[in-house]
Structures are given as structure tokens and as C-alpha cells.
N, C-alpha and C positions, 0 to 999 in steps of 0.2 A: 504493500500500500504506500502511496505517496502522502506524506504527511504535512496539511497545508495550517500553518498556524498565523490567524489575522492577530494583531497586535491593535487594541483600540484604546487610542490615544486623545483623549476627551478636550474641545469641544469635539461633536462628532455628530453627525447625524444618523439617527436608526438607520433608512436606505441606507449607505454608506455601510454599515455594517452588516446589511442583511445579502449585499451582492456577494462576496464570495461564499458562503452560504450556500445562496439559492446553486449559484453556479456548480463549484465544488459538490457539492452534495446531488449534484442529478449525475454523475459519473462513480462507477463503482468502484474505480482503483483509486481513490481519495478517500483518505481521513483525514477531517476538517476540525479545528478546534480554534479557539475564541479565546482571548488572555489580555492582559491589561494590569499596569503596576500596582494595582489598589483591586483586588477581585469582589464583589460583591454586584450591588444596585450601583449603576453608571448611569450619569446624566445625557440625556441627549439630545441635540438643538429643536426646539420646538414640538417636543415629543414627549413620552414615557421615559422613564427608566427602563433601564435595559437591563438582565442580571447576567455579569460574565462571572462564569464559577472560577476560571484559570489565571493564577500568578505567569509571571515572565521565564518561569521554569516550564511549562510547556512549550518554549522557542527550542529547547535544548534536541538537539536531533531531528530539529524539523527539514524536511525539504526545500521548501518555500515561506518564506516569512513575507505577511503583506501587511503595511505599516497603514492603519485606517483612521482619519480624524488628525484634529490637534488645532483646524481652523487657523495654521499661522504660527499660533502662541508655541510658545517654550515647552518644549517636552521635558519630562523627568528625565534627570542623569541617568539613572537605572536601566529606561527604555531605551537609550541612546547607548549603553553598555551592553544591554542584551541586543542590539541589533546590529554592532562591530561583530560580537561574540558569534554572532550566527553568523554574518557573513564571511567572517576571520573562517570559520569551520566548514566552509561550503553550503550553504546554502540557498537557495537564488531567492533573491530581495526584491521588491516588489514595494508598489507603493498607490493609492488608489487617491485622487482629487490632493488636498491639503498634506496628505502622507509624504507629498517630497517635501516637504517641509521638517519631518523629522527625519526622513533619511538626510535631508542638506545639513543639519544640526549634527547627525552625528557623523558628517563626515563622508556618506557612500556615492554621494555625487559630485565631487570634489573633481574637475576638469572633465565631466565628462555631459552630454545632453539629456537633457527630460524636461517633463512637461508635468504644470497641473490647470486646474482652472484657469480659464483665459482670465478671468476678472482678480484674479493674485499671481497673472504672471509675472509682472513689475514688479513688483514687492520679492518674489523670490528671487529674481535676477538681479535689486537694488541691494536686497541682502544677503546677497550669496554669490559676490559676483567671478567667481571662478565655474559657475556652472554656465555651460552654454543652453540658454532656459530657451525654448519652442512653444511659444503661444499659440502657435494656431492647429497645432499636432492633435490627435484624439488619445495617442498614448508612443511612447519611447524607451527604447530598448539600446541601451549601451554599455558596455564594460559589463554584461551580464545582470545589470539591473534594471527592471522596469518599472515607468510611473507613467502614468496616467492623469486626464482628464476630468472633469467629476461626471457624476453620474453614470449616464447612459454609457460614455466613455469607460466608466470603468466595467461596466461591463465586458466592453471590446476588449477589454484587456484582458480581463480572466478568461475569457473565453478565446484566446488568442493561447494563453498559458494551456490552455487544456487541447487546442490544436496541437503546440509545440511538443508537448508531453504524449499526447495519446490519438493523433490525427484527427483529421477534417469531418470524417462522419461522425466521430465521439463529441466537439465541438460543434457541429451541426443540430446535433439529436438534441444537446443541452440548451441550444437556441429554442430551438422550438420547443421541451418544457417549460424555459423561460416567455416563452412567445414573444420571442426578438427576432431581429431578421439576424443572419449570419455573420461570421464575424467580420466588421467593418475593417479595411487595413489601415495600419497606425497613424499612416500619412497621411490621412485623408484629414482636410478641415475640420477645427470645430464648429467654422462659422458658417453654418447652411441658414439659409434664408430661408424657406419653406418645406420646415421639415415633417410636416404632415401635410398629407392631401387637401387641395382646396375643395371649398366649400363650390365652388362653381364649376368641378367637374374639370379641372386643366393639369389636375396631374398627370403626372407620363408613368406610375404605379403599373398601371396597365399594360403597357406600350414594354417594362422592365419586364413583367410577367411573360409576353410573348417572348420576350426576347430571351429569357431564358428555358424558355420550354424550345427553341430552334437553336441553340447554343454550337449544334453541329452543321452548323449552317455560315459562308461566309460573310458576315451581318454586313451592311455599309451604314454608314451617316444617312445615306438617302434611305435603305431600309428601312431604319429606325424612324426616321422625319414620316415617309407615307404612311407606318402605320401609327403614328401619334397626329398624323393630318391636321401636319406644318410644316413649318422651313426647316431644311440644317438650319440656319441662323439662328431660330427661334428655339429648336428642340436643343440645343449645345448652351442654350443660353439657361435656359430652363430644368433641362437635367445637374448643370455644376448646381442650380440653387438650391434643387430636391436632394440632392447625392454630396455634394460637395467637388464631384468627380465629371472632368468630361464624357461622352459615351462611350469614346471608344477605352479609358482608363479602365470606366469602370465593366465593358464587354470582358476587356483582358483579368480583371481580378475576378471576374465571374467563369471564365474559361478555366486557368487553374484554379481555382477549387473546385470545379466539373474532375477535373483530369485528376487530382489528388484524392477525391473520393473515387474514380475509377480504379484507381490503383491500389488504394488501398481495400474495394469489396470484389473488385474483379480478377482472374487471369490472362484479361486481353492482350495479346501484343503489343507494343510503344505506340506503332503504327497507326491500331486501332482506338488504343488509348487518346490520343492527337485527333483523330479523325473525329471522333464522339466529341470529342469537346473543344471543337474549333480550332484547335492550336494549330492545323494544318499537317505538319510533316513529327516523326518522330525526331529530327533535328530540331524541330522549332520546342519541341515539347520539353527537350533537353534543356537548350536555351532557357525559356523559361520556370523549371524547374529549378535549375540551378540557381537565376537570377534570384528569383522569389521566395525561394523557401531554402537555401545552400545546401541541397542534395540534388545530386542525378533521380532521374524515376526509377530506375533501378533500386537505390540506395535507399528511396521515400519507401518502395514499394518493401523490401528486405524490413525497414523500422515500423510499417505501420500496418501491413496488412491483416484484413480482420477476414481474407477469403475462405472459406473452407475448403478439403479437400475437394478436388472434382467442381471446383467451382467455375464459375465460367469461363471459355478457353477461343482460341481463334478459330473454332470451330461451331461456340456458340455464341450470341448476340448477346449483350448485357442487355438487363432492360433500361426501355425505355423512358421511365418516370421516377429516375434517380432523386434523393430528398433534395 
């Protein structure tokens, strides 16, 4: 079992503590535990008390330490001791909205980049100016630590984390017990403009959905535009507001994880694998593989596949209505 232990570091908000949780806890190779310097009733911004049973001796041996809350303020020595301590011992640090703010305090982001809330990104960069701080990031991965965005963002992170750990359909499946879309890539914006459907029927939600049920199909700007019936101009314009991402960014980030979850539930040849999910050639799938995720398919497929024996082979079709 991998052993994830959140560190909640008060001020804090309940959400904020209930995401790795929700996340971790819908994946069976996770044991997830909850700690905090002072264990008992914990305050929480605009909420309930919250009761964490576990002191900072539950970091001891953990996998992954995720540093949650603090809203800024000065974290305890103690928590800043115990999150050297785990990182000194190997463990991968993690950090979720206001959380780089205790890892910057004790030290774990010292010359390297991350990200929290756009609206305390200034203030982490004014006080911490050896960190190369990314405001407009959803989450950031450097020197082996990640931090995040708030909220929704940090979603994208733990479920990025349980991609990285346990592949695309493990973190797919967890999406949709969460009923979140899939996981967003880190680079994408935090600042979308209409991040929900309008009320007047002009989102391109729709126009996404086809688009990903045809995935094996060579898409253009103009495909996309005639069936959201408007201009390239308009639908490039439109999709970066809804998405953060142009369309053909976001075709390609939708292509591989097509091709990653091939690989990991199927036996298809490279070939096939490419072909199914737009990447065109088993060269280009390499390329992108490599680029995306730093494995060959080969390599993805050896660390994550979940195919069973006799499972589908170049002789049989994968289906068609992959998650």
C-alpha cells in the first residue's frame, strides 16, 4: 500500500482537507491518513471543526506527504521539522493551495518553481523570493515536489499523483467517482473565463464530446468550427476561455490519455495503439509519449498495464467506448 499522509496546517478550509480524501481513498492501493501538530477538534475557515485523530508521527514512513492549509500564516517549527524529516527520508512532498507556503517556510522550495492560489501568488514570490513562483499554473512539479493551485486545482493534482503512481485509467475511474472531468494538465491556466456552460447554449461542451468520441479520426480547426457552427476565429477564441487551452492543445492532451489508457487495458500493437487515438504513426506515439509523460509506450505499457491474460491482441479490436 502506498501510504499518503495530508499534514493540516490551520487556517484551513474543510474542502481543502476533504480532497485528498475523496481522491486517495477511491483507489485501493492507498492508505490515506490525516495529522496535524495539535491532534484533536481543528478549526476550519468558515466551517465546522474538523477532528484529526493523528500527531506529526504519522508522517514517519509515509510515501507522500501533502502539506494542506496554513492560509499564509507561520506554520509551527515542529511541522516544518517533520516535513524536512520526510523529505530528508524520501518521501514525495506535495503541497495543495496555501500548502507552498509551508513547504517555502521550511525550506522544500528553495530555487526551484510552484504554484499556489493566483490571488497569494505575490505575496509568496515577495516572501520567498528565491522561489520561481507560476501564477497562472493549475499545479507544478519540480525537484520532485508538487504544489498546486486551490481548489478545483488541487484536485488536478492528486489526481495527476495517482496517474503518476498507478496510470490513466486508475486516475480516470477516480475522476468520475469524484464527478470531475479528467485530469487537467498542470500547465494549463488558472484563469478561464467561462468555466461553466453558458446559460445561452454557446458552449462548445458539446462540440468536446464529439470530439472525443472521433479521437481516431484526423480532427482539423475546421472540423471542430463546422460542428460547433462557427468560425476557426471564433471557436479558438472560445474554446482557450472554456478550456484554458487552444483546440488543437487540448485534441493533443486528449489523444494521449486515449493512447495511455490503451496501453495500459489493451494488447494492441504501437501501431494500433496510434491509430485508435489519433497520434497517427507508432513514431509519432513514441514522440509523444516520451515528450508527455518521460516513458517510451513500451516502458508506460511494462509500469502500468492492468490487461489481463489473453486480453486484446492485433488480432482483436479494442472496444470502442473506452472511459
Amino acid at each position: 500500500m502506498h501510504r499518503v499522509v495530508a499534514v493540516i496546517v490551520p487556517p484551513v478550509l474543510g474542502f481543502d482537507v476533504s480532497i485528498p480524501l475523496m481522491v486517495f481513498n477511491s483507489v485501493e492501493h492507498y492508505d490515506v491518513r490525516v495529522c496535524t501538530a495539535r491532534p484533536g477538534p481543528t478549526p476550519t475557515v468558515g466551517g465546522p471543526d474538523i477532528v484529526v485523530p493523528d500527531g506529526l508521527d504519522a508522517m514517519e514512513g509515509a510515501d507522500t506527504v501533502i502539506a494542506v492549509g496554513s492560509g499564509g500564516e507561520q506554520a509551527p517549527t515542529e511541522v516544518l521539522d517533520a516535513l524536512r524529516k520526510a523529505a530528508a527520508t524520501g518521501a514525495r512532498i506535495a503541497s495543495l493551495c496555501t500548502g507552498a507556503f509551508v513547504l517555502a517556510q521550511a525550506g522544500l522550495l528553495d530555487g526551484l518553481r510552484a504554484t499556489t492560489h493566483w490571488g497569494l501568488a505575490d505575496d509568496l514570490a515577495t516572501r520567498f523570493p528565491s522561489i520561481d513562483v507560476q501564477p497562472a499554473l493549475l499545479f507544478v512539479e519540480d525537484g520532485g515536489i508538487f504544489t498546486s493551485a486551490g481548489a478545483a486545482a488541487a484536485i488536478d493534482l492528486c489526481l495527476h499523483l495517482v496517474r503518476v503512481d498507478y496510470g490513466a485509467s486508475a486516475a480516470n475511474a477516480a475522476a468520475r467517482l469524484a464527478v470531475v472531468p479528467p485530469v487537467r494538465p498542470g500547465g494549463q491556466s488558472q484563469f478561464i473565463e467561462t468555466p461553466l456552460p453558458s446559460e445561452r447554449g454557446t458552449s462548445l461542451a458539446p462540440t468536446r464530446v464529439w470530439a472525443l468520441e472521433h479521437l481516431d479520426r484526423p480532427l482539423t480547426l475546421t472540423d471542430l468550427a463546422d460542428h460547433a457552427k462557427t468560425s476557426v476565429r471564433t471557436l479558438t477564441r472560445r474554446f482557450h476561455a472554456e478550456t484554458g487551452l487552444s483546440p488543437l492543445q487540448w485534441l493533443l492532451h486528449r489523444r494521449i490519455d486515449r493512447a495511455r489508457e490503451l496501453l495500459e487495458i489493451t494488447g494492441l500493437p504501437m501501431d494500433q495503439v496510434a491509430r485508435k487515438s489519433g497520434l497517427g504513426s507508432a513514431d509519432s506515439l513514441r514522440k509523444h509519449m516520451v515528450g508527455r509523460v518521460g516513458l517510451t509506450p513500451t516502458a508506460y505499457r511494462a509500469s502500468f498495464s492492468r490487461a489481463p491474460t489473453g486480453a486484446w491482441s492485433s488480432k482483436r479490436e479494442a472496444p470502442g467506448d473506452l472511459p
